[in-house]
N, C-alpha and C positions, 0 to 999 in steps of 0.2 A: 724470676725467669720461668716458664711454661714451658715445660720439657714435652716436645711432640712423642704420644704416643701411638700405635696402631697395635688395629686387635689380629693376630696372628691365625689362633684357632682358640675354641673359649679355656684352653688354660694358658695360650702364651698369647705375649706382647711385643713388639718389637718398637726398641727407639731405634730410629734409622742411621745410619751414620751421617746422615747430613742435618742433626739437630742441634750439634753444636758445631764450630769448627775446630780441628783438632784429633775428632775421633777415626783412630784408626780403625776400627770395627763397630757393629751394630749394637747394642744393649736388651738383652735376653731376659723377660719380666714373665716367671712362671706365676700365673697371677687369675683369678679367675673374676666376675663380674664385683664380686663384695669386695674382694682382695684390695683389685686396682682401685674402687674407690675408697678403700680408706688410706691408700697412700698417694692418689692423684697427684695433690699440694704438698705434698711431701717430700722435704730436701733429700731424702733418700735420690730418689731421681735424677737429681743432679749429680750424684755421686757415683750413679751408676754411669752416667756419662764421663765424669771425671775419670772414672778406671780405664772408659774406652780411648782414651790419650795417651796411656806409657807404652813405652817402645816396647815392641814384641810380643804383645797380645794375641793371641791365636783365637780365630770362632768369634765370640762373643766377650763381652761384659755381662756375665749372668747375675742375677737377681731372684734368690729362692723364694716361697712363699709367704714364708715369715720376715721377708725382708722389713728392717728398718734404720735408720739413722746412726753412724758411728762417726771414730775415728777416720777418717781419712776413706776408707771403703765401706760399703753401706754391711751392718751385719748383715748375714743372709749372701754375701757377696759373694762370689766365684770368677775366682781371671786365671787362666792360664799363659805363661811363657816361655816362647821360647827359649832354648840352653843357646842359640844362637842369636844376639841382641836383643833379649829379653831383660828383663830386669828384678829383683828382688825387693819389696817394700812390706817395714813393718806397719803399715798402716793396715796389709794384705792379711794380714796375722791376728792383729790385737793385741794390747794390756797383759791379757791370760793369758798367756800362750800353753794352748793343749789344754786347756779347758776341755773335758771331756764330761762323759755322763757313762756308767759301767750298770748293767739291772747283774743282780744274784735271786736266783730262782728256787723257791723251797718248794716241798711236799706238802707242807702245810694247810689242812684248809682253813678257812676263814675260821669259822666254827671254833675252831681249838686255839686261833689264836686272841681272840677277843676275849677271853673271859683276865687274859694276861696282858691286852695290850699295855693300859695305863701305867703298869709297872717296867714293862719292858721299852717304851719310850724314854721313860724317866732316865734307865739303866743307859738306855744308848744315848740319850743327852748330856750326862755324865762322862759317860767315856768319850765320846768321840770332840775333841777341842772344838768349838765354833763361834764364831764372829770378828771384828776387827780385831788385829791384834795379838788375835787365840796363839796360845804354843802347842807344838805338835806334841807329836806320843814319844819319840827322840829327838835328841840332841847331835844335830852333825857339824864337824867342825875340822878346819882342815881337808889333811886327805879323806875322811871318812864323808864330806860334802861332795868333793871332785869324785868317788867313786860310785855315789848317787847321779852323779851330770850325767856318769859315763855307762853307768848300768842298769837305769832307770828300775818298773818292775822286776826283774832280774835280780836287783840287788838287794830288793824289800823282800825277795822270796829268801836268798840267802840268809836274809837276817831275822827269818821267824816268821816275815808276816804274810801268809799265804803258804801256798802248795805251789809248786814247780808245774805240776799240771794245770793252771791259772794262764801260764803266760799263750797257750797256745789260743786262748780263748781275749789277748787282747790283742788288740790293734798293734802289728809290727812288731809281735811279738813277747810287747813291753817295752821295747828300746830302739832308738834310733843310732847308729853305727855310727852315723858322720860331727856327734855331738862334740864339741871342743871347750873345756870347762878354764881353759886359759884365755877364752875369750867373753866370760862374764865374769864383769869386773867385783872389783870385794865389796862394796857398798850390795850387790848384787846377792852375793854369797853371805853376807852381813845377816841381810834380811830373808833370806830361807833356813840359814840353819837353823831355829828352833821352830820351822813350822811345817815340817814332814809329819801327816796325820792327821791336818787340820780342814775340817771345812772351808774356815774364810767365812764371808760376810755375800751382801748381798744376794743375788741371784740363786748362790749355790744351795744346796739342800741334801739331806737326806730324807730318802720318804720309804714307807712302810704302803703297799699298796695288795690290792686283790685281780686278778686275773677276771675281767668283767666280762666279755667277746672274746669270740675267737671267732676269724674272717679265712682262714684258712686252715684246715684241720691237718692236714698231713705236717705243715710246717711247725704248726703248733707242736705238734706230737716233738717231732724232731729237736725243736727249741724249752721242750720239759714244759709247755705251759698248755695249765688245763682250765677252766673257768671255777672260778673260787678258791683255787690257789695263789698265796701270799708271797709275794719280791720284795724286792727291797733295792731300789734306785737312790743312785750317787751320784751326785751333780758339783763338780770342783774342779779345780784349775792347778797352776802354780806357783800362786798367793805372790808373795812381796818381792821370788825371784825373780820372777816370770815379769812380773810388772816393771821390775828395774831393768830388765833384758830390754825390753822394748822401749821404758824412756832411753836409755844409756843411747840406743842405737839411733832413735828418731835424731839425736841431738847432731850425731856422725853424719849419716849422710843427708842432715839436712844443709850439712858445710861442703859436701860434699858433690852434690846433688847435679848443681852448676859447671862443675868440674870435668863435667864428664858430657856437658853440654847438654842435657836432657832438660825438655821445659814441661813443667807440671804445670796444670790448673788451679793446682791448692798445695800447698805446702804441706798438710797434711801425709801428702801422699811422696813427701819425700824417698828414694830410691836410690838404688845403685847399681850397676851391672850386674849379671851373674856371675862374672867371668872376673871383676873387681876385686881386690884386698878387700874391700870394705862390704860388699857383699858376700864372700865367702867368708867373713868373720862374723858379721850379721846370722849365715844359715848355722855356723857349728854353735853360737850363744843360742838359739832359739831352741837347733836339735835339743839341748846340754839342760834345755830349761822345760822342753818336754817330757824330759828323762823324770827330772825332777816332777811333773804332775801326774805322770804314771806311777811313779814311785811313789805321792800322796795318795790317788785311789787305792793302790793296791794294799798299801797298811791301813785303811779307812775300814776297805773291804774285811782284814783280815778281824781287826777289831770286833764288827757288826756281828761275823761269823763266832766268835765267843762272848758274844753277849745273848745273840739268841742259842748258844748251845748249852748256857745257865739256864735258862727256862724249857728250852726243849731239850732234852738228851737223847744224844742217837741220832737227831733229825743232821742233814744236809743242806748248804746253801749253797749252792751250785753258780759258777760265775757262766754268763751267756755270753757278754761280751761286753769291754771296755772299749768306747771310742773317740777319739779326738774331735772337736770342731773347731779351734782355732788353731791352723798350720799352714806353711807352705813346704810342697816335699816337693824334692824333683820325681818324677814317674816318665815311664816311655808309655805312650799314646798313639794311636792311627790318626793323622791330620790331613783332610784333603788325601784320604788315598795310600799315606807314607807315613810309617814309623817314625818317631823322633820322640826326644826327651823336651818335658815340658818342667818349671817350674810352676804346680799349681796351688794355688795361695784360695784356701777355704778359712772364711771368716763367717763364722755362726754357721758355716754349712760341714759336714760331713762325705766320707765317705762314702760310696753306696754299691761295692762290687758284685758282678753277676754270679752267676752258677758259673763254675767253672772256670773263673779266673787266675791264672797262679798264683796271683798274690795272695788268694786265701789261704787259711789254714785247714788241714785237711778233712778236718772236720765238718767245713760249712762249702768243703767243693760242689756239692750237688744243691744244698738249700740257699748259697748265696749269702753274701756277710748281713749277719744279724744288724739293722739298722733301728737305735733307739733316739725317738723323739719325744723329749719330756712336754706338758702341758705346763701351765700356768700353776701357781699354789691352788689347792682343791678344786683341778680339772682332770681331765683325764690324762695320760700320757700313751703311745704306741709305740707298738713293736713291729717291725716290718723287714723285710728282707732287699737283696738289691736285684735291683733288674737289669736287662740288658741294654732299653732305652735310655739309660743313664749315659750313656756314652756321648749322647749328646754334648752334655756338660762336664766332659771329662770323669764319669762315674762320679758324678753329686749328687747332695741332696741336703733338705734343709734338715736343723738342728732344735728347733720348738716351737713354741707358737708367734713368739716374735711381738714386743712390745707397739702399744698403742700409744699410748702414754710414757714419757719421761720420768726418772723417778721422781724429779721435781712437781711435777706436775701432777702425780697419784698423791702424792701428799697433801695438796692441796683440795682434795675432792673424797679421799678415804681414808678414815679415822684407824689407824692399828687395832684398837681394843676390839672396834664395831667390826675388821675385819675377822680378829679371834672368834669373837663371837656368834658369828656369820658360819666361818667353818667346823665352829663345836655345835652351832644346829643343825648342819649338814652331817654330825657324826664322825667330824675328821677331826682328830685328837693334835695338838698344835705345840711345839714350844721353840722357841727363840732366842738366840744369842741378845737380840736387840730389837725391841719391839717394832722398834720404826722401820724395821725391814717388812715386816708386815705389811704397813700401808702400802710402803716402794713395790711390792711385789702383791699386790692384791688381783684375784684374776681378773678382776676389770681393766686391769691396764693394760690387760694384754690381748691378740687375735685370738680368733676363737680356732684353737687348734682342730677339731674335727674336718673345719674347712680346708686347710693349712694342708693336713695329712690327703684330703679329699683330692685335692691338686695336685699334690706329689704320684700320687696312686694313678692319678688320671694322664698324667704328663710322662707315664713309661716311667718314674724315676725310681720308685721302691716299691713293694705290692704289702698290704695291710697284710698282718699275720694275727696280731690282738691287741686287744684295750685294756687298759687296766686303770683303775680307779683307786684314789687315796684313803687309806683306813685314817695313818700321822705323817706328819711331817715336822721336821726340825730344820728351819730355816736359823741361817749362820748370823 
């Protein structure tokens, strides 16, 4: 099926609501001329119309720039609901729930760290658990699991891993309130207790990178980043809990679904009321399971930080900020003119709050919440701030460059070894839980993030602050 599209202004798109029948609202494609064609034919499309069918949809069915093909909502997706006949789906979510990406920002220049990198790779490939399967840095069991559901960041600062002055620098503080860890089940809690600390596989990564651009200098300043200065971004989720959160729950209200008379397009996109038993034990498992991937970056984080303080002594890793892309939170929003509470469900996209919104921390009330977008393995990644055109889209914005290719389908066309190879000629130092993530994840598979970020910037959603370029990376 040919999802009717029109061109809006040259970063937005609109599928009209009269392009499938069903849609209760129109479909919002921030998408620029290269963009839209490389997802034209693209089931993506359809999915974005599929979101505009569940009851209580407000605005739009957004579709970020990096939009492409998932579960049930396209990644890249953005829907808000209303708290009044709105509905809850973990398709709206994802697998990862609170997958997130955190940059820590050194003093370091380039210069002093190369002569150490290949040793200090090594070191942090060692320490930090990665790929299928990996066990974390502890062991949680019982209550000591349930008081990670409940106190995410918070409770890794208690236990050593990090500074207390960390949390103001993540997203929600580090925790979500409404979390309810009697509502993910033990097969759930089975498989997270030995993997607090761990990368995971796939996608995730730790990279070692150089401050390359700076697009705004004052912000920059503000954000400690100079050109030629060395980060260190962290890209992870949370692993086997997070993932059983969301099978356990597709399974409920996909019995459910019916029940309550709502007719979906795809089953995928199974739901429940917000107002529901089964939706409100859905939102406290997810909060419970976000708790838990803030609680993995933050002991990742704490790790990284005494691994480069064996090679540097005295130096500082300074955390900028931790932030979620796969959540549904409830937030109050201006709609049509009126305040109201929305449930808004970002899958592959992120937060993106202006200067001056409460929800910041007070640190970023006048620069606006630091907004990171990881590249592809050996591309660039940026740092950007949130803007006030963001409101558009209930202060969104996208999450990376956003896949081209399926990992089936990179393997099929790029060789692991030849991708190693490729990025130690480029000078990017590389090591792997599992080689074959290599090929899954070679930058060919993916958009070309420059564009990606060009869109976002141009479309009011985030304003470029800097670039930064990979010295290594340790893909899980």
């Amino acid at each position: 099926m040919s999802i009717q599209v029109e061109r809006k202004d040259p970063v937005r798109c609109l599928i009209p609501q009269t392009a499938m029948e069903g849609m209760r609202v129109p479909g919002l494609l921030y998408a620029d001329g290269r963009i839209l064609s490389e997802v034209r034919d693209d089931p993506v499309l359809q999915q974005v119309t599929n979101v505009a069918c569940l009851p209580g949809i407000a605005g739009f069915s957004f579709a970020m720039p990096d939009m492409h093909w998932g579960y049930g909502f396209p990644i890249g997706g953005v829907a808000a609901f209303s708290s009044e006949g709105g509905v809850i789906s973990p398709g709206g979510v994802g697998y990862d729930i609170s997958c997130g990406v955190r940059l820590h920002v050194s003093r370091l220049a380039e210069e002093r760290v190369q002569p150490e990198l290949n040793g200090l790779l090594d070191a942090l490939f060692a320490t930090i658990p990665c790929g299928v399967g990996s066990e974390g840095l502890t062991s949680l069991k019982g209550s000591r699991l349930d008081a990670v559901l409940k106190g995410g960041a918070a409770w890794a600062v208690r236990n050593g891993f990090g500074e207390k002055s960390d949390l103001e620098r993540i997203e929600h503080g580090g925790c979500l309130e409404g979390a309810d860890p009697d509502e993910v089940s033990g097969r759930a809690k089975e498989r997270g207790q030995s993997q607090l600390g761990s990368l995971g596989s796939g996608n995730h990564f730790l990279e070692i990178q150089r401050v390359d651009e700076i697009f705004d200098r004052s912000l920059a300043t503000s954000f400690g980043l100079e050109v030629g200065r060395v980060t260190v971004m962290i890209h992870c989720g949370s692993r086997g809990l997070g993932h059983q959160v969301c099978d356990d729950f597709l399974k409920t209200l996909s019995r459910s679904v019916s029940r309550y008379g709502i007719r979906i397009p795809d089953r995928q996109l199974a739901c429940a009321p917000l107002d529901s038993a089964e939706g409100k034990a859905y939102l406290g498992a997810m909060q419970a399971a976000a708790n838990f991937a803030m609680a993995n970056r933050q002991a990742i984080g704490s790790r990284v930080r005494e691994v480069f303080s064996r090679f540097f002594p005295g130096e500082s890793l300074d955390l900028l900020y931790d932030v979620s892309h796969n959540l549904a939170l409830m937030e109050k929003h201006s709609y049509e003119g009126k305040p109201g509470w929305f449930c808004v469900h970002r899958k592959g996209a992120t937060r993106a709050l202006p200067p001056g919104d409460p929800k910041l921390p007070r640190i970023y009330s006048k620069t606006g919440q630091p907004v990171i977008i990881p590249g592809s393995m050996g591309t660039a990644s940026y740092v950007l701030a949130g803007a006030a055109g963001a409101a558009e889209c209930f202060f969104s914005t996208c999450h990376g460059a956003g896949r081209l290719k399926s990992r089936s389908a990179a393997l099929k066309v790029l060789d692991s070894k030849g991708v190693s190879a490729a990025l130690e000629a480029k000078g990017i130092l590389v090591r792997a839980g599992d080689l074959r993530t290599l090929g899954e994840e070679a930058p060919e598979a993916y958009k070309d993030v420059d564009i990606v970020v060009d869109v976002v910037e141009r479309a009011g959603l985030s304003r470029k602050v800097a670039r930064l370029t990979p010295l290594a990376v340790i893909k899980g």
